[in-house]
VOKOLGU-187549 format. One line per field, with one value per residue (C-alpha): residue number from 1; residue in one letter; chain; x, y, z. Coordinates in nm, 2 decimals. Example, Ala and Ser with C-alpha at 12.3 -4.5 7.8 and 13.67 -1.06 7.14 Angstrom:
<atoms>
pagu: c(1:2)
nuke: c(a:s)
zati: c(A:A)
east: c(1.23:1.37)
north: c(-0.45:-0.11)
up: c(0.78:0.71)
</atoms>
This chain:
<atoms>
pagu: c(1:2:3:4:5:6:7:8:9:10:11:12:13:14:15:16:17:18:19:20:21:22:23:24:25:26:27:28:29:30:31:32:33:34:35:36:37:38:39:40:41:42:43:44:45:46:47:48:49:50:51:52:53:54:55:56:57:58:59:60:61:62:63:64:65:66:67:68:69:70:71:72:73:74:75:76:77:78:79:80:81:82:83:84:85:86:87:88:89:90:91:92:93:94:95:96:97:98:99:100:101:102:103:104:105:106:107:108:109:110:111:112:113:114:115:116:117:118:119:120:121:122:123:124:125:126:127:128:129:130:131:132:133:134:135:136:137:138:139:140:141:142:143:144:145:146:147:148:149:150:151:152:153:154:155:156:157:158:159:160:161:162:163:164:165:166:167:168:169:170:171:172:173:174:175:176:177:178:179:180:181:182:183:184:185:186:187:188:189:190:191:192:193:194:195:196:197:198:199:200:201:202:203:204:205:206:207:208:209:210:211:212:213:214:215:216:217:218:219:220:221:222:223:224:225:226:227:228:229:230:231:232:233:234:235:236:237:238:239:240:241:242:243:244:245:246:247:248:249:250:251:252:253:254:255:256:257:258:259:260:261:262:263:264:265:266:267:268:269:270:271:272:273:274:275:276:277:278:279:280:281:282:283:284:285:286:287:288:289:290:291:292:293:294:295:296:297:298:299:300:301:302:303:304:305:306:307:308:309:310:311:312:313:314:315:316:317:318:319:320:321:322:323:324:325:326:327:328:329:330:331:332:333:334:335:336:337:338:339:340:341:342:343:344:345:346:347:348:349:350:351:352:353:354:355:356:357:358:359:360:361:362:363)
nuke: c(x:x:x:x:x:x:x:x:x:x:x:x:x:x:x:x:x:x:x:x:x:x:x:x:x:x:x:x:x:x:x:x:x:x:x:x:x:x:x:x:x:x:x:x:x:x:x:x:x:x:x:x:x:x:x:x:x:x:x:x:x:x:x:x:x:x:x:x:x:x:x:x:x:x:x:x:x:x:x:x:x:x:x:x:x:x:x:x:x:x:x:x:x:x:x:x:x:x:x:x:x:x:x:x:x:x:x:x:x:x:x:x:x:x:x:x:x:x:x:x:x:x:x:x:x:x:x:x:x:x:x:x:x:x:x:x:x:x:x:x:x:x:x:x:x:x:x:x:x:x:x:x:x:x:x:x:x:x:x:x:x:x:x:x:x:x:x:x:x:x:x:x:x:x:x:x:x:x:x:x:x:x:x:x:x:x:x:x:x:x:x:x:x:x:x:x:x:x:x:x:x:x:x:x:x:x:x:x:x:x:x:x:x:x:x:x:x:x:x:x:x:x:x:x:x:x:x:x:x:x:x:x:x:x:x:x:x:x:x:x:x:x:x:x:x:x:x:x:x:x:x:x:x:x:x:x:x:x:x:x:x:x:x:x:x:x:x:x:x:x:x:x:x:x:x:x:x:x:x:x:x:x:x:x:x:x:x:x:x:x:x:x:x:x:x:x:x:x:x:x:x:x:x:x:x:x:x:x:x:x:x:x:x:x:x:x:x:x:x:x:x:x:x:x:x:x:x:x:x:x:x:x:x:x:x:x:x:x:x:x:x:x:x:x:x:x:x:x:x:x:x:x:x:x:x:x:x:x:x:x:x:x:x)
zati: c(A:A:A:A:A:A:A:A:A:A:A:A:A:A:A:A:A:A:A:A:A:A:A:A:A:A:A:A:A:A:A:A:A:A:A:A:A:A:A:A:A:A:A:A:A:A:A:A:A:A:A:A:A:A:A:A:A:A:A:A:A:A:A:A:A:A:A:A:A:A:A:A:A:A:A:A:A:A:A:A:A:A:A:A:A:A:A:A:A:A:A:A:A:A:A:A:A:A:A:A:A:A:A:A:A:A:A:A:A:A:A:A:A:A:A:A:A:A:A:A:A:A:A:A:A:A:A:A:A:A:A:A:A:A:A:A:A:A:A:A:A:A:A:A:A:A:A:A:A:A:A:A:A:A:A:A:A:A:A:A:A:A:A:A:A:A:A:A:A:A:A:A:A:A:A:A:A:A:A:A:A:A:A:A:A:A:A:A:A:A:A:A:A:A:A:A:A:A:A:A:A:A:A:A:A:A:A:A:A:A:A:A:A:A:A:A:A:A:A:A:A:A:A:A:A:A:A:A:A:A:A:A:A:A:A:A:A:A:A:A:A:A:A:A:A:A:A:A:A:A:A:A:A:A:A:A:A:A:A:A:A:A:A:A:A:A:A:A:A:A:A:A:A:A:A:A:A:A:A:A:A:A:A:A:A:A:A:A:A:A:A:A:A:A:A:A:A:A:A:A:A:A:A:A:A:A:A:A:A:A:A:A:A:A:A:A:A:A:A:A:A:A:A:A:A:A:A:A:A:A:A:A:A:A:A:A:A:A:A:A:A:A:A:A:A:A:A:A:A:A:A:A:A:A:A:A:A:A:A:A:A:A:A)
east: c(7.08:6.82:6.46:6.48:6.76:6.69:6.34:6.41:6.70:6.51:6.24:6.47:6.70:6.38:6.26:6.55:6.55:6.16:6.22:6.52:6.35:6.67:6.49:6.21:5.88:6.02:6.34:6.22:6.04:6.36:6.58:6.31:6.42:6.75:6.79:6.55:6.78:7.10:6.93:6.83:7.18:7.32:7.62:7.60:7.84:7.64:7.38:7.67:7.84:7.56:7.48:7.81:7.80:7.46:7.54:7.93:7.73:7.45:7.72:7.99:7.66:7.56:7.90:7.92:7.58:7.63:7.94:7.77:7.48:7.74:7.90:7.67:7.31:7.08:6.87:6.58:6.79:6.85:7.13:7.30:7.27:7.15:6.76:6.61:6.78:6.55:6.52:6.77:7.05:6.92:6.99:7.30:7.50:7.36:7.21:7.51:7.56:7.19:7.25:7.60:7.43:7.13:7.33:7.64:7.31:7.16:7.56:7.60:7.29:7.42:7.73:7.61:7.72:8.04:8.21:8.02:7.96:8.32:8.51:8.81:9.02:8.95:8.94:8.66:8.47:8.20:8.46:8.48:8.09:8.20:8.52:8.23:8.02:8.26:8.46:8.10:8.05:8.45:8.42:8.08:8.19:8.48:8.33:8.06:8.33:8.54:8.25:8.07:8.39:8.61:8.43:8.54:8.90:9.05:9.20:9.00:8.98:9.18:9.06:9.16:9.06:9.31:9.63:9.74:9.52:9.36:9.18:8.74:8.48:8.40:8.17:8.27:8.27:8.62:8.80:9.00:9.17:9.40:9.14:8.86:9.14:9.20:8.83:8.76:9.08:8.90:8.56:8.69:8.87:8.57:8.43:8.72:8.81:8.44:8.45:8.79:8.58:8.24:8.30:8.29:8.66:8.75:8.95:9.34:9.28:9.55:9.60:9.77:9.56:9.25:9.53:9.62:9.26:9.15:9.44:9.33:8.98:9.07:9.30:9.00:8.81:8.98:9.08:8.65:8.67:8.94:8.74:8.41:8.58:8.76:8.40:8.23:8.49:8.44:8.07:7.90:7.80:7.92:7.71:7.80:7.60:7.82:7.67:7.81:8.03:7.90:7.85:7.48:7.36:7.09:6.81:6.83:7.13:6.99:7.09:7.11:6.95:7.17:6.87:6.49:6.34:6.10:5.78:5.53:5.27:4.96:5.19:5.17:5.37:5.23:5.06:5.04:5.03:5.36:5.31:5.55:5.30:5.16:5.51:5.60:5.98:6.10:6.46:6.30:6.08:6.39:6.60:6.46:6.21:5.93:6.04:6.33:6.18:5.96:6.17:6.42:6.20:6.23:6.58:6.69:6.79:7.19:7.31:6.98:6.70:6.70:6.43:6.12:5.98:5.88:6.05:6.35:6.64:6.93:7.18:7.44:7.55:7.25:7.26:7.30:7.48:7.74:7.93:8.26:8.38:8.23:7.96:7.57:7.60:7.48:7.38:7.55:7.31:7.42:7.83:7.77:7.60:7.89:8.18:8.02:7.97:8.31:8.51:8.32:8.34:8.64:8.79:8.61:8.78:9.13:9.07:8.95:9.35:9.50:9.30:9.30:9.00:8.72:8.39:8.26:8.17:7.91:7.70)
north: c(4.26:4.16:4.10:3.76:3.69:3.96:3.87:3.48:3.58:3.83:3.59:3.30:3.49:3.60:3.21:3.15:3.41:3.36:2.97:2.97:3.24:3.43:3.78:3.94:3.96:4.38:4.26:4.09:4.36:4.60:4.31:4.32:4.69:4.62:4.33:4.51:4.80:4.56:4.33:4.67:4.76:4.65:4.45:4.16:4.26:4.44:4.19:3.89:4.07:4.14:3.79:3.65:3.90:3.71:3.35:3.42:3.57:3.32:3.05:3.23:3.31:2.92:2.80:2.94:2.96:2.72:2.84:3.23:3.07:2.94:3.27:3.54:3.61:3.75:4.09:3.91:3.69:3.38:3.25:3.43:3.31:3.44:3.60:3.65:3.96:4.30:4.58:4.80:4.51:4.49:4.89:4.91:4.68:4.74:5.11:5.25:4.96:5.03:5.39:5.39:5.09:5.27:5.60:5.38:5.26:5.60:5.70:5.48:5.52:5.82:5.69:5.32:5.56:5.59:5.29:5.29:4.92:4.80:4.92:5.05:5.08:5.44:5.58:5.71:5.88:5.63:5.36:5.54:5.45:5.07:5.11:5.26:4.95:4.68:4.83:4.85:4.48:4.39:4.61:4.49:4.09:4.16:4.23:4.02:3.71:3.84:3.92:3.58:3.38:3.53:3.43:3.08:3.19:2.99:3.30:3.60:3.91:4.22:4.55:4.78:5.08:4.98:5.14:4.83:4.56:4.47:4.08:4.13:3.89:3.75:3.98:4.32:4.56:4.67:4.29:4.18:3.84:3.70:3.43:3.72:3.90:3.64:3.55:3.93:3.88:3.60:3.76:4.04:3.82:3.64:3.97:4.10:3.82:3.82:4.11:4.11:3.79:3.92:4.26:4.34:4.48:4.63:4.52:4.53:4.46:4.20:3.96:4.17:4.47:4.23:4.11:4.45:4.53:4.26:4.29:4.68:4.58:4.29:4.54:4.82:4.54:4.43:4.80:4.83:4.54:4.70:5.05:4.86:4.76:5.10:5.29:5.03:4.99:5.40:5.46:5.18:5.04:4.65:4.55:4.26:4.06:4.04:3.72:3.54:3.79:3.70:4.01:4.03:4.15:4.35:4.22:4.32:4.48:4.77:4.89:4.68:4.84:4.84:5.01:4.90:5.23:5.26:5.18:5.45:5.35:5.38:5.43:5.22:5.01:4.97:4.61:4.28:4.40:4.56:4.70:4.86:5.02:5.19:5.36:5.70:5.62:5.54:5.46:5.13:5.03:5.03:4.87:4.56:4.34:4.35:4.06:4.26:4.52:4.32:4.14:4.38:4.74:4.99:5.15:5.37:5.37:5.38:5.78:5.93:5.94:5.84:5.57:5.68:5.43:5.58:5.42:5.24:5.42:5.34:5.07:5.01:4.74:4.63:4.62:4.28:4.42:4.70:4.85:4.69:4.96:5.23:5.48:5.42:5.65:5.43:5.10:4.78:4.91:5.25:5.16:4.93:5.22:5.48:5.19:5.11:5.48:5.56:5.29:5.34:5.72:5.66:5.44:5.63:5.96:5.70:5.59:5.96:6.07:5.77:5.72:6.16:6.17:6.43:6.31:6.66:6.46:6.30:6.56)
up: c(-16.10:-16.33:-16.20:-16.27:-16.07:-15.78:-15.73:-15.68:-15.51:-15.25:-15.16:-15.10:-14.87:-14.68:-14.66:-14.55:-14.23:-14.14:-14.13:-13.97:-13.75:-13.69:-13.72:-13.54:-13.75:-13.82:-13.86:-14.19:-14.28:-14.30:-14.39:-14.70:-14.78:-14.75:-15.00:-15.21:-15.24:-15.29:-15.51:-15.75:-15.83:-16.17:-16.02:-15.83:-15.57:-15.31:-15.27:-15.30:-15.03:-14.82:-14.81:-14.73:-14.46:-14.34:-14.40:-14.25:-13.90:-13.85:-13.93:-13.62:-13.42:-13.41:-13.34:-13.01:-12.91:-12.63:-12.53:-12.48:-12.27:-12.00:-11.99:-12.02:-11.92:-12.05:-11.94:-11.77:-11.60:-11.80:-11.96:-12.26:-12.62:-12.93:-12.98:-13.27:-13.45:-13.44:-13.72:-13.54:-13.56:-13.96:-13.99:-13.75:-14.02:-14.33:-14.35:-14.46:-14.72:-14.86:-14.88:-15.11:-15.28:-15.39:-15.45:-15.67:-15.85:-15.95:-16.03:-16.26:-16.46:-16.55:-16.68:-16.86:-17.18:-17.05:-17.02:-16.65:-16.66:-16.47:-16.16:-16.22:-15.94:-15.92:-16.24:-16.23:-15.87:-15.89:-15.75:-15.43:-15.37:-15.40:-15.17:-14.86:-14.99:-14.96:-14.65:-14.48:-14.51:-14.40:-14.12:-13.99:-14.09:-13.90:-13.58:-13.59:-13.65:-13.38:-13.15:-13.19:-13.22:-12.98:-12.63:-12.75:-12.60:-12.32:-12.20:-12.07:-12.33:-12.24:-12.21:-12.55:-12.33:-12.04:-12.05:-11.84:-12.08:-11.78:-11.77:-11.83:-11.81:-12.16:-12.36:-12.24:-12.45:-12.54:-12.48:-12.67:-12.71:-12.98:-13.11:-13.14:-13.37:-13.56:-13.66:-13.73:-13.94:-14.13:-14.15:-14.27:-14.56:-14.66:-14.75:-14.93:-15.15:-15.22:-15.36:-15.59:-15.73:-15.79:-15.92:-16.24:-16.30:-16.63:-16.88:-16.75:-16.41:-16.28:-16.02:-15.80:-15.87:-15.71:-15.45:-15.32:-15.34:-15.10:-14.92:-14.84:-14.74:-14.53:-14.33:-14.37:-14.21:-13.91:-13.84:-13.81:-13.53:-13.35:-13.37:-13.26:-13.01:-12.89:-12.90:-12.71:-12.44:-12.43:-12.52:-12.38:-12.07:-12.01:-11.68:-11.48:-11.29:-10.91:-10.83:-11.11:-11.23:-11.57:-11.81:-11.84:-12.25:-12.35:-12.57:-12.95:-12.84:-12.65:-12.30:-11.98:-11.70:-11.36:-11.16:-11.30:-11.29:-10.96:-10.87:-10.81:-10.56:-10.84:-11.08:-11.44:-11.29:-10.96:-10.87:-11.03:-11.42:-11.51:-11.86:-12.10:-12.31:-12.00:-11.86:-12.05:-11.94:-12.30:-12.17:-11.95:-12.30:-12.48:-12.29:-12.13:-12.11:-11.80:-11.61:-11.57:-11.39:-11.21:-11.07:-10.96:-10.95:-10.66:-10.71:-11.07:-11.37:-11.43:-11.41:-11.53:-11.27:-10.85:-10.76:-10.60:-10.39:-10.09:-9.77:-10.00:-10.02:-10.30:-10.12:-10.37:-10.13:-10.26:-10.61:-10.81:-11.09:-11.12:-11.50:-11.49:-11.82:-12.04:-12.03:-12.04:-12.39:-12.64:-12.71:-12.90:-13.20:-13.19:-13.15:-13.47:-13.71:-13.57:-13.66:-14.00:-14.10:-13.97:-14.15:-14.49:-14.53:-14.39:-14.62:-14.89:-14.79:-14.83:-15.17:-15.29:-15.15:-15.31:-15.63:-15.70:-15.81:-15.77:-15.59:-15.68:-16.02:-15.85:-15.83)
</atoms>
């Protein structure tokens, strides 16, 4: 883009999320870098599609905002619903779109000489950069869309990771339900059809060529969901609070604790100031916030260490929440970055088979 469009076009988009205050203060500041390295390719595609991506997310995330806060809660006890976005949300959707961005960029200076300036459809092995770009944004549209949008089902999801499709509390991990396909299905769209309008095909390019093109990446898309969906039914932890039976969500999309870690008598956290900064335990500081483990310290945290507290021992009886699927492996930030990497070098490695050409020529 040129500078006169990008740099306008930068600074509005970050107005836009400080006022609207829908990232932390470091989420703007990698949201910066990111639209900095969209907005410096020559195209207009990556930082178009980046922002449909954005506008299409905050758009589903406020629709069902109210609906979420009925049927989820929050780590610290309150009702679910949307926080401020962090810097790891920022990277776990768009890393992998920055990096093929900036690399497509530094491609095709290399070959402006060259009739470099169009994509076309995989003459060249440049145009497999663009396919990891674009399937990037489906994939991550597509499961933000059917993430956001599907706990607006009457029906309860099913588990994907169920041989029998078992019934699970809205927002597990690995549910599934035929309205959260369909709006993956259309987020997924949005992005594709972006794309076979804003990018700058050459000459010959047809209809149908940009119809079977965003056909392809809608499907690439929606295949992203379903995988999000498979790895976090697998990989990560979905605790549910028994009381309510409500599936309780990490903040920033890190890890919910089951068991607080414990209370040391003199310990960092022992007594009336319980602070993070204080506690070397990295895997309570990332996790949760400290009303969480004030309120419900003395016990352990889930598979990794056995609570302390002198006199208490671990009741599970006891415990107020319990992991209804998964393993405590990663977090919803880390099964986002593994999806989008997957699905664009995935459907990069696709389109080097299909399209024959040699990415070798890169180099």
């Amino acid at each position: 883009m040129k500078p006169v469009i990008a740099v306008p076009a930068v600074i509005g988009l970050l107005y836009r999320v400080w006022v609207r205050k829908s990232l932390t203060p470091l989420g703007v500041v990698f949201a910066a870098f990111t639209a900095t390295a969209h907005a410096a390719h020559p195209w207009f595609a990556p930082f178009v599609l980046m922002g449909v991506f954005y506008f299409g997310g905050t758009k589903a995330t406020k629709v069902k905002h109210d609906v979420k806060a009925r049927l989820t809660l929050s780590a610290t006890g309150a009702e679910g619903g949307e926080s401020p976005r962090n810097h790891l949300q920022v990277l776990a959707n768009s890393l992998v779109g920055s990096v093929l961005s900036v690399a497509h960029t530094v491609v095709l200076a290399k070959t402006v000489g060259d009739a470099g300036d169009c994509f076309s459809l995989g003459q060249r092995a440049a145009d497999v950069l663009m396919v990891g770009i674009v399937a990037n944004y489906a994939a991550v549209a597509a499961d933000t869309f059917s993430s956001e949008l599907g706990i607006l089902a009457k029906s309860k999801p099913r588990l994907i990771t169920s041989l029998t499709l078992r019934q699970v509390p809205p927002g597990t991990n690995g549910g599934v339900t035929a309205v959260g396909l369909a709006a993956g299905l259309l987020g997924s769209f949005s992005v594709a059809a972006t794309s076979a309008l804003v990018l700058p095909f050459c000459a010959g390019t047809t209809i149908k060529d940009r119809a079977c093109w965003t056909a392809a990446m809608t499907a690439c898309g929606l295949l992203g969901s379903l995988l999000d969906s498979v790895l976090g039914g697998l990989l990560q932890a979905s605790v549910v609070d028994k009381r309510s039976g409500k599936v309780v969500e990490g903040s920033g999309g890190r890890k919910v604790l089951v068991h607080p870690a414990s209370i040391r008598p003199g310990g960092p956290l022992d007594g009336a100031a319980y602070s993070v900064q204080a506690t070397g335990n990295t895997h309570l500081r990332n996790t949760e916030a400290i009303a969480n483990a004030a309120t419900l310290r003395g016990s352990r945290i889930t598979h990794t260490s056995v609570g302390t507290l002198p006199g208490r021992a671990h009741e599970e009886n006891n415990e107020s929440r319990r992991i209804e699927v998964g393993r405590d492996w990663l977090d919803n930030n880390g099964v986002n970055m593994l999806m989008a990497a997957t699905m664009s070098f995935g459907a990069m490695g696709v389109a080097q088979w299909v399209w024959g050409v040699d990415v070798r020529e890169l180099l």
